[in-house]
C-alpha positions in Angstrom: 21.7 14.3 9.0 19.8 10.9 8.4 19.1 8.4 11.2 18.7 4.7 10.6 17.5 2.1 12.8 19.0 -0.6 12.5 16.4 -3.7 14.2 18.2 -7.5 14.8 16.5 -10.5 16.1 19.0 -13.4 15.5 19.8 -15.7 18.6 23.3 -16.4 16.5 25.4 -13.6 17.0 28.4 -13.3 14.6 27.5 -16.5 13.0 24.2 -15.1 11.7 23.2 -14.7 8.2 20.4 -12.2 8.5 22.4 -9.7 10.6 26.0 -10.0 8.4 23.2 -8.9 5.2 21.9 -5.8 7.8 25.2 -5.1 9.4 26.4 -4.5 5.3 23.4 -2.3 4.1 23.7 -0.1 7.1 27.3 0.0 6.8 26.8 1.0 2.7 24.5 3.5 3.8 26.3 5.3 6.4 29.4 5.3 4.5 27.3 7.0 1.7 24.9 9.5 3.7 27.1 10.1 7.0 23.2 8.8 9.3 23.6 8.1 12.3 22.9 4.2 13.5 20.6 3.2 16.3 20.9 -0.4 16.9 18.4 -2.4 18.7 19.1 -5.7 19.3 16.0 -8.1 20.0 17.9 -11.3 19.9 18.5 -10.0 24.0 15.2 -11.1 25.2 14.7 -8.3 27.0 11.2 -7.2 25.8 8.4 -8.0 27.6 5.3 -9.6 26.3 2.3 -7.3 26.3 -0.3 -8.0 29.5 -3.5 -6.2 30.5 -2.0 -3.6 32.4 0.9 -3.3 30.1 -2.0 -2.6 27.1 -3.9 -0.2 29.6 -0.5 1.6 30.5 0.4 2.1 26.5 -2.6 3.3 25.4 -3.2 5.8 28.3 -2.3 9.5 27.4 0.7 10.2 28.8 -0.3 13.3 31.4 -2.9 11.0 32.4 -0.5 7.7 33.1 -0.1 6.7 36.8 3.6 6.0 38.6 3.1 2.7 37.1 1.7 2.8 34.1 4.6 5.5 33.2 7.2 2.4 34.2 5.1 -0.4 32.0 4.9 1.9 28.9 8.5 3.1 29.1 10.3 0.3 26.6 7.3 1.3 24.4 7.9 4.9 24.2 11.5 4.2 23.8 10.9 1.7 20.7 8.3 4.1 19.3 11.0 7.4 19.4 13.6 5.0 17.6 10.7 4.5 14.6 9.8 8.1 14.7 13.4 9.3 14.6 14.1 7.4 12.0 14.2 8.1 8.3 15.6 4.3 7.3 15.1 1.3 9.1 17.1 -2.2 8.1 15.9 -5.3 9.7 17.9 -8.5 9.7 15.6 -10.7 10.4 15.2 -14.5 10.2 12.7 -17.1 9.7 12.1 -19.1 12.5 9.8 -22.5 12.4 8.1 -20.3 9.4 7.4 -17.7 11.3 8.8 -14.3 12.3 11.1 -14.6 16.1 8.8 -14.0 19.4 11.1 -11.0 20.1 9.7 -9.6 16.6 6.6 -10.0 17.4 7.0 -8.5 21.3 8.5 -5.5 19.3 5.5 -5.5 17.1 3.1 -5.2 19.7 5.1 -3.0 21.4 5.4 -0.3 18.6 1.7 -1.2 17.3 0.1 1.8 19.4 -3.1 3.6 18.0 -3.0 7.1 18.1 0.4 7.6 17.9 1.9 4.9 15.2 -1.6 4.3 13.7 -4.9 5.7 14.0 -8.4 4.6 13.4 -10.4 5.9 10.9 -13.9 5.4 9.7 -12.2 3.9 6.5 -10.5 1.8 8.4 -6.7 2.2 10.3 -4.2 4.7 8.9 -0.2 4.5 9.2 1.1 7.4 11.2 4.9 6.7 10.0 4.8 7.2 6.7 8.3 8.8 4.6 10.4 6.0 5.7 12.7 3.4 3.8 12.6 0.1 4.7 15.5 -2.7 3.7 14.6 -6.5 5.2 17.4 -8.7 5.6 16.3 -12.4 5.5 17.7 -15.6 6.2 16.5 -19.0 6.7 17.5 -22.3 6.8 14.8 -24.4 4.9 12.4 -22.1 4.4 12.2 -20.3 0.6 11.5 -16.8 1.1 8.1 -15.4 0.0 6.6 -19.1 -0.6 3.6 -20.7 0.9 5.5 -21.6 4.2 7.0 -18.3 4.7 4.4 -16.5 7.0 7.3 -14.5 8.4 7.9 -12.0 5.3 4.6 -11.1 4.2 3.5 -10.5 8.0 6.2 -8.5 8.3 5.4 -6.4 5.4 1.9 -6.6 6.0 3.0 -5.2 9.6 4.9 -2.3 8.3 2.7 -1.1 6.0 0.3 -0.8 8.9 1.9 1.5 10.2 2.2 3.3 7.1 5.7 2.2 5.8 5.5 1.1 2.1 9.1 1.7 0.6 10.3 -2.1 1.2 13.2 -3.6 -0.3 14.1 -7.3 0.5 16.9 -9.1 0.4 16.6 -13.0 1.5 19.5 -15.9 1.5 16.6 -18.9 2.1 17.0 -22.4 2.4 21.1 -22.2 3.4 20.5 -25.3 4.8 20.1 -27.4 1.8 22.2 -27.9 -1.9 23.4 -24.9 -2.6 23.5 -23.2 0.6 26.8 -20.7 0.4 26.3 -20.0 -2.7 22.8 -18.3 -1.6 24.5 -16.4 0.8 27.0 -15.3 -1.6 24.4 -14.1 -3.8 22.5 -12.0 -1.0 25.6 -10.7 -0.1 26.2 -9.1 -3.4 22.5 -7.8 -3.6 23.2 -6.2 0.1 25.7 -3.8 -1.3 24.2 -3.5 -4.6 21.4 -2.2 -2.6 23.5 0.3 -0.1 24.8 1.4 -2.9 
């Protein structure tokens, strides 16, 4: 059986765009493969922001962690077996002042762990999660998707493939604040199924 991850960030609950076009690609693909869902939802501000000793405690090997630095890289370990358990991952994700959510980008660094999601090569870093399918889930309210003030979806891809994930699909409802708006979303919506299809 197939697990999916399924990774939210929006601070608007029901009301939010990005997670109704994740919640309906991980329901189309459950309903299709019978996967399992892990949900992580970063929109609870419970991640903490990577420190010094946080860093230290995540990169030590894990026999040779102290007391502590088992407690500091515990959230990490956890987000790092949801990645590696999973076969898909669907982020709902939205754009923020341009930009991808803080809580992404705690998760990020979180997950970013060399040796273990990527290593270092003398041809430069290599992507230790590799096999997996990706779906993105974007919404935003002024910003167009994938133009020059979106630094939030190319990071993220950028990010992924880092770690060795490649097999991206996007779908975006963008600029719903503007003319046009709920028609967008209708759109996306649409494209979310066609895509869990």
């Amino acid at each position: 059986m197939s697990n999916i991850l399924h990774i939210t960030a929006s601070i608007r609950g029901a009301e939010s765009v990005s997670r109704s076009l994740s919640s309906t690609i991980v329901a189309g693909l459950r309903d299709k493969t019978g996967a399992t869902v892990v949900e992580r939802d970063l929109s609870a501000n419970d991640l903490p922001f990577v420190d010094a000793e946080r860093f230290a405690a995540n990169l030590a090997p894990y026999a040779e962690r102290t007391p502590e630095q088992q407690e500091l890289a515990a959230i990490a370990d956890q987000l790092i077996d949801e990645l590696q358990q999973a076969d898909t991952i669907v982020f709902g994700v939205p754009v923020y002042n341009f930009s991808v959510p803080a809580t992404v980008k705690a998760w990020a660094d979180l997950v970013a762990r060399a040796g273990t999601t990527f290593k270092y090569t003398e041809n430069g870093p290599v992507g230790l999660l590799d096999g997996k399918k990706v779906y993105i889930a974007i919404a935003s309210g002024g910003t167009p998707v994938d133009s020059e003030i979106d630094f939030m979806t190319p990071w993220l891809r950028h990010f992924l493939g880092f770690l060795g994930i490649t097999d991206i699909e996007t779908v975006a409802a963008d600029a719903i604040m503007g003319a046009g708006g709920e028609e967008r979303i209708a759109e996306a919506s649409a494209e979310a199924q066609k895509l869990a299809a």
